[in-house]
N, C-alpha and C positions, 0 to 999 in steps of 0.2 A: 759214307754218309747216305740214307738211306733217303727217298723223296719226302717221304711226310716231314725229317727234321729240316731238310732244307725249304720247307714251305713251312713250318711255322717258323724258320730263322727269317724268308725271305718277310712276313708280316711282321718283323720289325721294322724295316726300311721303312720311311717316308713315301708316301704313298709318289708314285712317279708320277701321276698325271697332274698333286699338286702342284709337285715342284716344276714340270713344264708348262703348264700353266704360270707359275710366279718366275720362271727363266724368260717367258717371250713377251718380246719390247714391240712387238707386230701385231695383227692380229692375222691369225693361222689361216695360210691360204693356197692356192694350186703352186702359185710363185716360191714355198718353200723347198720345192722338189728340184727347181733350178741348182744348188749348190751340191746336191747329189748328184745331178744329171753332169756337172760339170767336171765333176772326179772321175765316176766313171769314163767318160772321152778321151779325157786325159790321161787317165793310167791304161786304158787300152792302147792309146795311142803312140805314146812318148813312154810307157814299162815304167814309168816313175811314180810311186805308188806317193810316195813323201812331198816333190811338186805339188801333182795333184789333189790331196789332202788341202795344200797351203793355198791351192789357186780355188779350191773349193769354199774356204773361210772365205777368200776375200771377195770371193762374189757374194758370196752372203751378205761378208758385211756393207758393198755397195747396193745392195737391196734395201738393208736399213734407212742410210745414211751415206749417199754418197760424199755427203762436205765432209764429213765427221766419219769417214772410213779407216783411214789412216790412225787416226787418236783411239779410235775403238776398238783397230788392229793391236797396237801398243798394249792396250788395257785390259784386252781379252789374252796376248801371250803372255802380259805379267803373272794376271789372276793363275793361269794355268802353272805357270812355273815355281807357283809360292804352294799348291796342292803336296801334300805331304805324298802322295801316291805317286807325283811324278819322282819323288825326291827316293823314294824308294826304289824304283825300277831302274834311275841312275845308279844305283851302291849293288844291285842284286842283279840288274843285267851286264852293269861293268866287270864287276866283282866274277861273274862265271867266265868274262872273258879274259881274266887277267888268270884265272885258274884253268882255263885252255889254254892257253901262251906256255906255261909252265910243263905241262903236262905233254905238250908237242914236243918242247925243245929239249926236254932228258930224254928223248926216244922212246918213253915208257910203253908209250902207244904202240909202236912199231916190235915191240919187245911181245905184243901177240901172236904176231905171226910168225917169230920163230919156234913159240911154244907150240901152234898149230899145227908146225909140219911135223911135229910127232905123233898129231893124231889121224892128221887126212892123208889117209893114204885111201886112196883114189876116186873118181869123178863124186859121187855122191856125197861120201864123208867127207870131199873138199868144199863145197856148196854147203853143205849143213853146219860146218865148222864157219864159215862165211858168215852163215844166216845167223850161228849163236854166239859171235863176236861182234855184230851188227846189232843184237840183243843190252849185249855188255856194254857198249859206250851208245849211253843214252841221253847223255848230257848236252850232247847239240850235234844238229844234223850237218853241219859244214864237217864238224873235227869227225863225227862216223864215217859221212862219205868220203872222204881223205882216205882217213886212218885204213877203214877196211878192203878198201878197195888196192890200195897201195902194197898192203902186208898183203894180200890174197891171192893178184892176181899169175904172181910166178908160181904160185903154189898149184893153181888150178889150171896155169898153161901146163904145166907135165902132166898132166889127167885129162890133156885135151878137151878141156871146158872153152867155150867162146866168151870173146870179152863179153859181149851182149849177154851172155846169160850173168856173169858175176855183174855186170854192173845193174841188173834187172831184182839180183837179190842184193847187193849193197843200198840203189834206192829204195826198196821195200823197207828194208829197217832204221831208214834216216827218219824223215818227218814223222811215218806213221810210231815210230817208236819211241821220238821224240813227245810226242804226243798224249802217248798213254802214260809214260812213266811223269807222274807230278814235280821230281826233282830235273829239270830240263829249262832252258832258255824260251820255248814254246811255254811251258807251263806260267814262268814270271810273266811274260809277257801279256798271255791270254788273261790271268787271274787279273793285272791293273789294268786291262781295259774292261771287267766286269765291274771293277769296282768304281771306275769313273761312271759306268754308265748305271749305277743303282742298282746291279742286279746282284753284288754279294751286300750280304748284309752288315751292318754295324759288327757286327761279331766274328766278321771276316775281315781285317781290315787290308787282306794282300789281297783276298778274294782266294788264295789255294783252296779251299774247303770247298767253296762253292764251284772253281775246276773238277776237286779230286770227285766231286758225286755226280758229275759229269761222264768221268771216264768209262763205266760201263754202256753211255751212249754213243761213243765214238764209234761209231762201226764199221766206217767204212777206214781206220786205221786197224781197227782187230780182224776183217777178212783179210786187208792186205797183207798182213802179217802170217796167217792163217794158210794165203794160199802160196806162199814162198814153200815150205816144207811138202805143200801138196804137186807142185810143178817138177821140184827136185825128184820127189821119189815118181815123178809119173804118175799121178792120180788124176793128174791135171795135163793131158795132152798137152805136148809143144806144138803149138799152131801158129800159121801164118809165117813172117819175116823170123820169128824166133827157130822154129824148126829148121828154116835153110841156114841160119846161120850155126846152130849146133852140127847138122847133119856136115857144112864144112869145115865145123872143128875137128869133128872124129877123123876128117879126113888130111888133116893134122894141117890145112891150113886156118891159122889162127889168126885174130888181126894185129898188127903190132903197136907200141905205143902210138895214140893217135897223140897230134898235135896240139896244144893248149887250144880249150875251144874260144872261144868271144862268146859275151851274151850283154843284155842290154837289157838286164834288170837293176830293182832299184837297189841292190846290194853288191855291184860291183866293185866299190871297194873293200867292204867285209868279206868278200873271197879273196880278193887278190893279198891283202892283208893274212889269210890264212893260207893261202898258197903261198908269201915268203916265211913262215913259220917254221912250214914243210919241209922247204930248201933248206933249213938251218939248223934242223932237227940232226941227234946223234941215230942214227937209223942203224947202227950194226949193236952199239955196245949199250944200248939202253936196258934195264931192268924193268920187270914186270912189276914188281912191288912197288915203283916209285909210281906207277899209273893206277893200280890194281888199291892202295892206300890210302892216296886222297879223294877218290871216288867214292871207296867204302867210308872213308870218315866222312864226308859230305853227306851219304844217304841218311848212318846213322846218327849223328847228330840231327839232320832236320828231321827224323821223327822222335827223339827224345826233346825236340824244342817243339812238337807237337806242328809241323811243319812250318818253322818260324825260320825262310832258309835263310835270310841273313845274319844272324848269330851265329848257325852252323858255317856257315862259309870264311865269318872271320876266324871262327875257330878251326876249322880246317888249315886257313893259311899260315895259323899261331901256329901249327904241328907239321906242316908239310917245309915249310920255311925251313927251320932249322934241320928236320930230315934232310933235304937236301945239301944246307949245306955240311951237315958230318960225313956227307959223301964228297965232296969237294966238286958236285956237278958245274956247281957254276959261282964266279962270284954274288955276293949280295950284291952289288951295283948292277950287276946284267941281270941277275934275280927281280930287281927291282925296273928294268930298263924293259923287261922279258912282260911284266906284268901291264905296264903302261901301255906297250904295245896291243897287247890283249885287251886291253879297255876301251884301245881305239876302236878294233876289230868291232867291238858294239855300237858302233857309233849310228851306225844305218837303224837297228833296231833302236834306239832310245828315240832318234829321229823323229822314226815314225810316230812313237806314241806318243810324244809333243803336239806334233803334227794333228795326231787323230784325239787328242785331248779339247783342243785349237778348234776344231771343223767340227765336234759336239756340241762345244759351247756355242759357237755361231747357229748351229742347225736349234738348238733350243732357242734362242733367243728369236728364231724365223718362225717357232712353235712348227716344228715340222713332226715331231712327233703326236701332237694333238692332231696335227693335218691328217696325218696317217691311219691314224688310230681312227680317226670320225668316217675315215673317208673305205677303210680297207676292212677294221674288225667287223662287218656285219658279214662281208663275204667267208671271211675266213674262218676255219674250226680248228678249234684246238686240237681235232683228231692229225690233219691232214697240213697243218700246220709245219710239224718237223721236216715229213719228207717234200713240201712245196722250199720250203729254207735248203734243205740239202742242194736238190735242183738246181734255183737258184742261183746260189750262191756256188756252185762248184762250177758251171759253167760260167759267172765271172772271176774267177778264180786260175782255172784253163786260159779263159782269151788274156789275161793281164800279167799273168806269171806270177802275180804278188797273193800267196796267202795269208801273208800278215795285212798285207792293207787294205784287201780286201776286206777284212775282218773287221779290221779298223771303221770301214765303211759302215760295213751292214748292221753290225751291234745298235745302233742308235735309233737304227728304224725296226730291225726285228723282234729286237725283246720288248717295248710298250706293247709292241703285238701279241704278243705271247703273253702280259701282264693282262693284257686287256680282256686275251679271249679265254682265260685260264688255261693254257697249256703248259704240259709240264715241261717247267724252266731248265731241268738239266737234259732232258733228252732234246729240245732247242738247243742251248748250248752245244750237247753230245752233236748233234747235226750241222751244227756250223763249223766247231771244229773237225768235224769231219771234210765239209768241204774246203775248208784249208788245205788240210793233209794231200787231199785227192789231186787238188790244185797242182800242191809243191811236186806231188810225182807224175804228175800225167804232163804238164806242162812240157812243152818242147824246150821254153829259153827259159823255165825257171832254173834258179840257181842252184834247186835242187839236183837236178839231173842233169846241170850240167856240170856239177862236185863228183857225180856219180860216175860219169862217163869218163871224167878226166881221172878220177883216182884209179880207175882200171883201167883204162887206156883203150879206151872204146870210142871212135864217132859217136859223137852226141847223135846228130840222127838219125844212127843203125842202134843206138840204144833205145832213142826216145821210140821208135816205131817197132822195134822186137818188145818192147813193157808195156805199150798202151794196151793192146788186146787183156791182158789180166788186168791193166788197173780198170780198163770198163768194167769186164765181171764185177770183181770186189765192186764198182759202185754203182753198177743196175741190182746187185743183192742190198746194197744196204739201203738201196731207194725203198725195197720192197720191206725192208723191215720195219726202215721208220713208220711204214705206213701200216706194222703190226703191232709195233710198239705204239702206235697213236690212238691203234683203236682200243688199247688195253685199259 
């Protein structure tokens, strides 16, 4: 979608500062900024991105009304839970994960990496084979960092690869490729919190449209991706902690499974949940067709439904369903037992966007976006706009672990700003979910890198400090771009 259609789609919408104007029961004031101030503390503090959200409303709503908080709490989580958009992200964010549950437990996943070892044969074509089966499951960055790091790294211990560098290209194509590709759990996600906060149009009503014209401003996902194949072949010096730790793989000490890591983000039970999947998973006698199938029937139907992925996805499981069972993988009762589990698995991400549904409506009703707007758009330009939101928001993104709630956060305040100062709405978007991305991999305890470390069998901390050197690059280059794409 190109920016002029998504700006004359976005001048269908209801003009935003009507409606927070006619949303706030206050009159707009410095005191709005308190229930943002209070997320923030909180999700740095305590990694709990969903808490702080929920301890965010209700400071809010004790600013209104402290008698009447409680009753306004009730009435502001009903109103949210009746939005047809939450009801959507429950069926479409469930629904991917009850089609990950499936897709783990016939091994189909695992059925990559033996098709691999017929191609990599040695150091390089084992890394590049990594980096383009990190390409291929793009559907959610838990099951890639699993999946690839698991099937890869016996393959790249005989080629004297260190875990540090496979789990440095396994992170590389979790989030950020999560990210670009529109059919993804990042994508459902991102698209209804655009569309709570006004920024897709009427004629979006999932908001995918207004993501997919996004995608070419994610940047600091397309360098990282970018620069994985330029590290492998050496274009890109091994520097710093990554260099000593290759230099003692050639020297054929490698490191051995490390031990399950801990982390104390707010999705610790949607790994631990996909770390029992893994255990349960057929890992020798899975078939590639039965993972390779539902993926492709999933892509292609949600672009014959003109990206409408919930149609596609029940139709997926109308066909994938009985595929399975004329193979006798599994009974329909564990078929069905296999998918409920996978639904829980989404339980952290629905959560949130409850959560960050919850803390919009309160922040309106405090008119914090009017606050913002009166008080910030005279400073700000819409040139310089994107890459100040990149900054931003990637370094709270880093200190909190949470790129999803972080996002959750900042949408409410950063796009009125963007409507305000007329910056272009998809390279904003393009930069925020950029600083998610940057967030999920650079992050020491996100949950990203620590799926990454563990599916290869690497210390999370000799991974997270051999990857950060390139993920800075990728995001001092894409700081610099935003701010060429702003002056365009």
């Amino acid at each position: 979608m190109s920016i002029e259609t998504t700006a004359e789609a976005l001048e269908e919408v209801v003009d935003p500062l009507a409606a927070a104007i006619e949303a706030a029961v206050v009159e707009p004031s410095a005191i709005s900024l308190l229930p943002p101030l209070v997320v923030l503390i909180v999700a740095i503090w305590l990694k709990r991105p969903i808490f702080a959200l929920i301890m965010g409303a209700v400071a809010g709503l004790l600013l209104i009304s402290p008698s009447e908080s409680l009753f306004t709490f009730a009435e502001t989580t009903e109103r949210v839970m009746q939005d047809e958009t939450i009801g959507w992200l429950i069926l479409v964010v469930g629904g991917f994960g009850a089609l990950i549950a499936l897709l783990v437990h016939t091994g189909g996943a695992f059925a990559f990496g033996r098709v691999a070892q017929q191609y990599a044969q040695g150091r390089k074509p084992s890394l590049l084979m990594t980096y383009f089966l990190g390409m291929l499951i793009f559907i959610d960055d838990y099951l890639n960092a699993l999946t690839v790091g698991e099937t890869m790294k016996r393959i790249t211990d005989k080629f004297k690869v260190s875990r540090e560098m496979l789990a440095y290209v396994v992170d590389s194509t979790a989030a950020p490729m999560c990210v670009i590709v529109p059919i993804s759990t990042w994508a459902v996600f991102f698209g209804g919190l655009l569309v709570a906060n006004g920024v897709a149009p009427d004629t979006d009503p999932n908001g995918i449209m207004t993501y997919i014209s996004a995608i070419p401003y994610m940047l600091y996902a397309w360098l990282a991706m970018i620069m994985v194949p330029l590290v492998i072949l050496g274009v890109v010096p091994l520097i710093g902690p990554m260099k000593k730790a290759e230099l003692a793989a050639r020297g054929g000490a490698i490191q051995q499974d490390a031990p399950q890591q801990e982390t104390h983000t707010g999705d610790d039970f949607a790994m631990q949940a996909m770390e029992e999947e893994f255990e349960h998973a057929d890992r020798k006698h899975g078939k590639l067709i039965n993972f390779v199938l539902p993926m492709a029937m999933l892509v292609g139907f949600s672009i014959w439904f003109e990206a409408a992925i919930w149609p596609a996805l029940i139709l997926t499981f109308v066909l994938t369903l009985p595929l399975y069972m004329a193979q006798r993988l599994m009974p329909f009762n564990e078929m069905m037992d296999q998918m409920m589990h996978g639904f829980k698995t989404m339980l952290p991400a629905i959560c949130t966007v409850i959560a960050a549904f919850t803390f919009k409506d309160v922040c309106d009703q405090l008119g914090l976006p009017l606050y913002v707007i009166d008080n910030l758009a005279p400073y700000m330009s819409a040139e310089m706009l994107p890459a100040l939101v990149f900054v931003a928001m990637a370094l709270l993104a880093f200190a909190t672990g949470s790129s999803w709630g972080i996002f959750a956060v900042s949408i409410p305040i950063v796009m009125p700003i963007a409507l305000a100062v007329d910056a272009n709405v998809p390279l904003v978007i393009g930069a925020l979910l950029s600083a998610s991305s940057f967030g999920s991999q650079a992050c020491f305890y996100s949950d990203s890198t620590v799926l990454a470390a563990q599916g290869s069998g690497c210390d999370l901390m000799s991974h997270a400090l051999t990857q950060f050197p390139y993920a800075l690059m990728a995001a001092i280059l894409a700081f610099f771009g935003f701010i060429a794409l702003g002056m365009m």
